[in-house]
C-alpha positions, 0 to 999 in steps of 0.5 A: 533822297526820296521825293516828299509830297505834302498837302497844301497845308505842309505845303505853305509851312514849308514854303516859308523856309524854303524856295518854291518852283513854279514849273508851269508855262510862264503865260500860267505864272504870269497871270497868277501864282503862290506868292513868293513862288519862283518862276523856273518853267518846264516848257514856254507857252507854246511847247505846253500847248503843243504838248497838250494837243498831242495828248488829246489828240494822239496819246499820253506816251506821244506827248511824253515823248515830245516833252521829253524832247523839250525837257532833255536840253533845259536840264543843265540849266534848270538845276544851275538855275535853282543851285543859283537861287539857293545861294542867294537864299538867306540860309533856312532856319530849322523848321518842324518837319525833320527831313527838311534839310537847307537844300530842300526845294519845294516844286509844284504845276498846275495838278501836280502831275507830270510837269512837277514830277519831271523837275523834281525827278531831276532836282532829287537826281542832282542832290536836292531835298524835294517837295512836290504839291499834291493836287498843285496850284489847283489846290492852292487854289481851292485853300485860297478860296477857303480862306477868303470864305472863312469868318474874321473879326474885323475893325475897319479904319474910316476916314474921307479921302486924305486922312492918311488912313494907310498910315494909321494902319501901318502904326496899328501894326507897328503897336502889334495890331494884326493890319492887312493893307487892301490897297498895298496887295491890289498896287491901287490907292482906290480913287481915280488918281490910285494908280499914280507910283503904283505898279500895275494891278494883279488879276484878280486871282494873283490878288486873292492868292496873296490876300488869302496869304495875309489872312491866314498869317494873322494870329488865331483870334486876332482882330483885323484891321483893315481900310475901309474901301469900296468894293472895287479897288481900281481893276480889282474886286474884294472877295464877295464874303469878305467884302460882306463881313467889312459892312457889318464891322464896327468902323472907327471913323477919323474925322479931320477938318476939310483944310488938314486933308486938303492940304495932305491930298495936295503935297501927296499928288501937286508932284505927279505929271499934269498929264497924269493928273489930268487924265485921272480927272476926266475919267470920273468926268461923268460922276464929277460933273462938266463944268467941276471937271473943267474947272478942276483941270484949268486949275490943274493947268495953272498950278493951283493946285489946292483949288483943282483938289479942293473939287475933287476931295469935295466931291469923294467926301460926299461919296465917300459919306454916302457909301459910310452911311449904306450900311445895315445899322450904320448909328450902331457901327460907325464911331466918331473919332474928332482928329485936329490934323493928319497925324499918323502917330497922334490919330492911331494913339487916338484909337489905342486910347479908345477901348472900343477900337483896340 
């Protein structure tokens, strides 16, 4: 079989019905890669590093040899690693480039020189069907960076802290409203308390390559729905343009009684450990004030619960309304929309109800 290179546009097609090898360092896949992507690295952090210095430091052909040294003992290996992801790959349905075949395998490094060559030189000697990326993840980057640059139409959902907003997301999506949950790809619920039972965040640059990945998954000429946010997501930012296009966006704002969300916000965290609870509140203690801080952890402390919350959903409503409100022409974007209770299936028939929002 002849290895095929494709630009990242075939790249990603492809990528959908077949596995793809990240054969960078692993410090490389750690710190951001295509989503989906499998892990199957050709060197460790410190043999790449080792390799880089001996071609800046004494020729392309020393460090080829030196690779070649690590290379040769992982062989076996790497294609028992990729036959046995194979098999456990749901078989991959027909797809629009011919030559793809159920054992094709798409490989990329960081330029889409010699790393990706290698692997796939081996992969193609074993019986794979190949597909290496021109340009590697530096291309994906730069698609990724088109993405996150191009304009979109979109809605954003409002509501104060506890309207159970991401859930109204996930009914608009399960009506086939095109929906991409911010807080999902950045593993944060964005207040102070958002990382509770949530993984650790992605960098920055993980979060942006699986964002631009859920743009470009929506239907051409399709209106996006999205929460609306702060800019910064826990450890995480909103891409500056996209972030800009949010502000100026009609925003459909649930309006639910204090009591309703208070009572959604305490059977959603009473459960989590006091520790962790109070630690999230001293770190907004600057913000918060001392003496709510300190009421609110004494309450923590004695269990209730509803009077630690009751401070704290005060306090974000009154942030949360002033970040509403800062908006260019914010009486012409911002629509009302009066919800008795946080009902997820009630408030997004609300919306599909309102012509304006769906």
């Amino acid at each position: 079989m002849a290895i095929t290179k494709l630009k990242i546009e075939e790249f990603l097609s492809l990528s959908k019905q077949h596995p793809v090898l990240d054969v960078r360092s692993p410090g490389e896949y750690l710190h951001a890669h295509i989503p989906g992507a499998h892990s199957l690295p050709l060197f460790t952090d410190e043999e790449r590093k080792q390799v880089g210095t001996a071609y800046k430091q004494q020729s392309r052909e020393t460090a080829i040899k030196l690779g070649l040294d690590y290379f040769g003992p992982k062989m076996r290996t790497m294609v028992e690693d990729v036959e046995s992801l194979s098999k456990k790959l749901p078989s991959a349905p027909a797809t629009a480039t011919a030559t793809a075949t159920a054992n094709s395998i798409l490989v990329h490094c960081w330029r889409g020189g010699m790393r990706s060559a290698g692997v796939a030189w081996l992969l193609d000697l074993y019986g794979f069907k190949v597909y290496t990326l021109i340009g590697g993840y530096k291309a994906y980057r730069q698609w990724t960076l088109t993405q996150l640059s191009k304009p979109y139409d979109l809605k954003i959902l409002g509501g104060y802290t506890g309207s159970g907003k991401t859930f109204v997301l996930h009914e608009l999506k399960k009506q086939g409203e095109e929906v991409i949950d911010l807080e999902a790809l950045a593993h944060h619920k964005g207040s102070a308390f958002g990382d509770l039972g949530e993984q650790p965040q992605p960098s920055p640059e993980m979060f942006e390559n699986k964002l631009a990945i859920a743009l470009a998954n929506v239907s051409e000429h399709k209106t996006i729905w999205l929460e609306d946010e702060s800019q910064r997501i826990g450890q995480i930012n909103i891409p500056h343009t996209l972030w800009q296009m949010m502000r100026k966006a009609p925003v459909y704002f649930l309006d639910i009684p204090f009591e309703e969300r208070l009572g959604h916000i305490v059977a959603g965290y009473s459960g989590y450990h006091k520790e962790k609870l109070v630690n999230a509140i001293i770190r907004i203690k600057k913000r918060l004030g001392g003496q709510d801080t300190k009421n609110a952890v004494n309450f923590v402390l004695d269990d209730d619960y509803t009077q630690a919350f009751g401070i704290l959903l005060r306090y974000y409503d009154k942030y949360y309304l002033k970040g509403l409100n800062n908006r260019e022409n914010a009486k012409e974007l911002i629509q009302t929309i009066a919800c008795a209770k946080v009902d997820a299936t009630a408030n997004t028939q609300k919306l599909v109800n309102n012509k304006q929002a769906v």
